[in-house]
N, C-alpha and C positions, 0 to 999 in steps of 0.2 A: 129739785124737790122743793115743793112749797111748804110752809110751816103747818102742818095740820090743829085746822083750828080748833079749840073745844068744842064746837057748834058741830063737827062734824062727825058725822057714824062710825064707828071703827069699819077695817073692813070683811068682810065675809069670814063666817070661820071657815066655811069650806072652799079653801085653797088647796093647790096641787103644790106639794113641796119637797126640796131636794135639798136633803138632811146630809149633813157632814159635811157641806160643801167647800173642803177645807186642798183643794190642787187645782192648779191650773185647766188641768181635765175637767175634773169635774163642773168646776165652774165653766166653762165653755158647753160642757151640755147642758147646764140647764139653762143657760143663755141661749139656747139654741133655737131658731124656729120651726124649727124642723120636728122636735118633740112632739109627741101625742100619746096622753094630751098635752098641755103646754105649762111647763112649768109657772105657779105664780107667787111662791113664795120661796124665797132660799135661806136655809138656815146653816151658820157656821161658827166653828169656837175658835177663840182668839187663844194665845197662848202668847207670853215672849221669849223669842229663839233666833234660832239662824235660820239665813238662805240659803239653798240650796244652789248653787251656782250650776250654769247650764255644760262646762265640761266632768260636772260630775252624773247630770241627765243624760247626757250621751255615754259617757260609759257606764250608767246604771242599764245599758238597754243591749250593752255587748255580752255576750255568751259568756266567754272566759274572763268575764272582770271579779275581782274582789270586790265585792259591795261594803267590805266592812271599812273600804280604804274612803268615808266620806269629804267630800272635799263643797267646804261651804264659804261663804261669807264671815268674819269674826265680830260681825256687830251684833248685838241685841238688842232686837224689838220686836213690836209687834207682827205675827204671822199667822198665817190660817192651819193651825194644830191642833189636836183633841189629843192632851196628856194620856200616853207617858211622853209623846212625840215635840220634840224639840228642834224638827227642819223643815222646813219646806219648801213650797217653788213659789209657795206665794207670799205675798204678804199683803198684810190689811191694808196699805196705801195701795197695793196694784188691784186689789177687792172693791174697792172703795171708788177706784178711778172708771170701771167698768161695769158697775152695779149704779152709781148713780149719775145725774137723774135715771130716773127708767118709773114702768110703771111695776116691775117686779117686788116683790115687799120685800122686807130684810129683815132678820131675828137673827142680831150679833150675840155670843154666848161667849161672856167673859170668865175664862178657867183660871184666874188667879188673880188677886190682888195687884198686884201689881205692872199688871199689862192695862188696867183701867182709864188712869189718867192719857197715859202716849195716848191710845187705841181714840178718848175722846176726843184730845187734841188736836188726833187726826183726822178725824170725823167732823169737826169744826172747820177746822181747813178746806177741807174739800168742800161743805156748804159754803163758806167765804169766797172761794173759789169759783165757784157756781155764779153766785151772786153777781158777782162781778162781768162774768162770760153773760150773763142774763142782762144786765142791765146797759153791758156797749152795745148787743145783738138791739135792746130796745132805741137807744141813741140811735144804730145806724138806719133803721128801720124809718123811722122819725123822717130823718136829714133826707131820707132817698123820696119819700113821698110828699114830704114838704109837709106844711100844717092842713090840716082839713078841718070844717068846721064842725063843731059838737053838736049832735042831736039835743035839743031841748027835752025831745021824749025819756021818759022815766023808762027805766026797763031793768027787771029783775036779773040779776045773774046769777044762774044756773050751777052747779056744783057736781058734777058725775063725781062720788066718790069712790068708785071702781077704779078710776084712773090715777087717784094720786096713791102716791108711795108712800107705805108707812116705815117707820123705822121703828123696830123691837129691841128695847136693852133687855138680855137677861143673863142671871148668875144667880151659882144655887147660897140660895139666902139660908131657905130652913131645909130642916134634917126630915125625914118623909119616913115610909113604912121600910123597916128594915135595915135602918140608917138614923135611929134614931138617937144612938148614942155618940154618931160621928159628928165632930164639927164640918162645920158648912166652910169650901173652900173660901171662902168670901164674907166678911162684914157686913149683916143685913145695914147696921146707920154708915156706914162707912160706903158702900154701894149708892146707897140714895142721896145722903150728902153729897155724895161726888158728882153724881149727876144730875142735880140740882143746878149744881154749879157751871155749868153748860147750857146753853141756851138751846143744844139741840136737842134736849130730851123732848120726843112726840110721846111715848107709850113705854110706862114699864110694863115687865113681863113677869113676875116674881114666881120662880120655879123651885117645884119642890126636888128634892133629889130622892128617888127610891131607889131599892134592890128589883133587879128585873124578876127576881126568883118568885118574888109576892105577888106576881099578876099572871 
């Protein structure tokens, strides 16, 4: 994912998007090509919790299992959850590992103070990451074709920005219709401070929180 530059358009608001996309499933369908139409924006809430580990997936899918007998991971961090929900199969590094690059957009939804920093950390990393796979793939690229001479000609470069990825921070800052006497799970200067502090902020998102009853 390249660093979207200020110069450049956001992209489309009308995007095809798969909300909640918070399991391993769901995240594979909307990676899918197979879709129609084809998804192009994926949006999911971060929480911090456990993994779900895969002999608890195979006996969540048997007939006579107890499901109440969960059997997970005992670390805590970040994972793809929408509270009250505290498990899952995924987690934001394995999100993060198969979402980027791509040209698919992303709107990460931060549910709680302190799943922010990890969640960026991680999110940094994996552009570090990037970075680096980017620039030996340009070294090797180089060395195989040997040096070629550079055109003198002046020539514009061109920018599709349909194809580059954007990345969406959001968490509910303020309090909306019907919610207006709750606090916001999240620190509006506390949210933006944070990710200031991050070099990988492209685009905040500042979301209001409503009751769904008002609409």
């Amino acid at each position: 994912m390249s660093p979207r530059s200020p110069h450049l358009s956001l992209p489309s608001p009308y995007q095809v998007w798969s909300h909640s996309t918070c399991s391993t499933q769901a995240l594979e369908i909307a990676l899918s090509e197979d879709q129609s139409p084809r998804i192009t924006a994926i949006e999911a809430d971060i929480v911090m919790g456990q993994v779900l580990t895969e002999s608890f997936k195979k006996k969540s899918m048997t007939v006579n299992n107890n499901l109440n007998h969960h059997h997970h991971s005992d670390v805590i961090l970040p994972i793809m959850a929408h509270p009250p929900q505290r498990e899952s199969d995924l987690t934001l590094e394995r999100f993060l590992e198969r979402t980027i690059p791509g040209t698919i957009h992303l709107k990460l939804d931060f549910k709680e103070s302190s799943v922010l920093v990890p969640s960026l950390d991680l999110i940094a990393q994996r552009f570090h990451t990037m970075r680096i796979k980017q620039q030996k793939e340009s070294v090797e690229r180089e060395e195989k074709k040997g040096k070629e001479e550079i055109s003198s000609t002046k020539t514009e470069t061109v920018v599709d920005t349909e194809t580059i990825q954007t990345l969406f921070l959001n968490c509910d800052i303020l309090s909306g219709p019907g919610y207006r006497y709750c606090h916001p799970k999240m620190d509006a200067d506390f949210f933006i401070s944070t990710c200031l502090g991050h070099e990988i902020l492209e685009t905040y998102s500042t979301h209001v929180r409503v009751k769904d009853s008002v609409f």
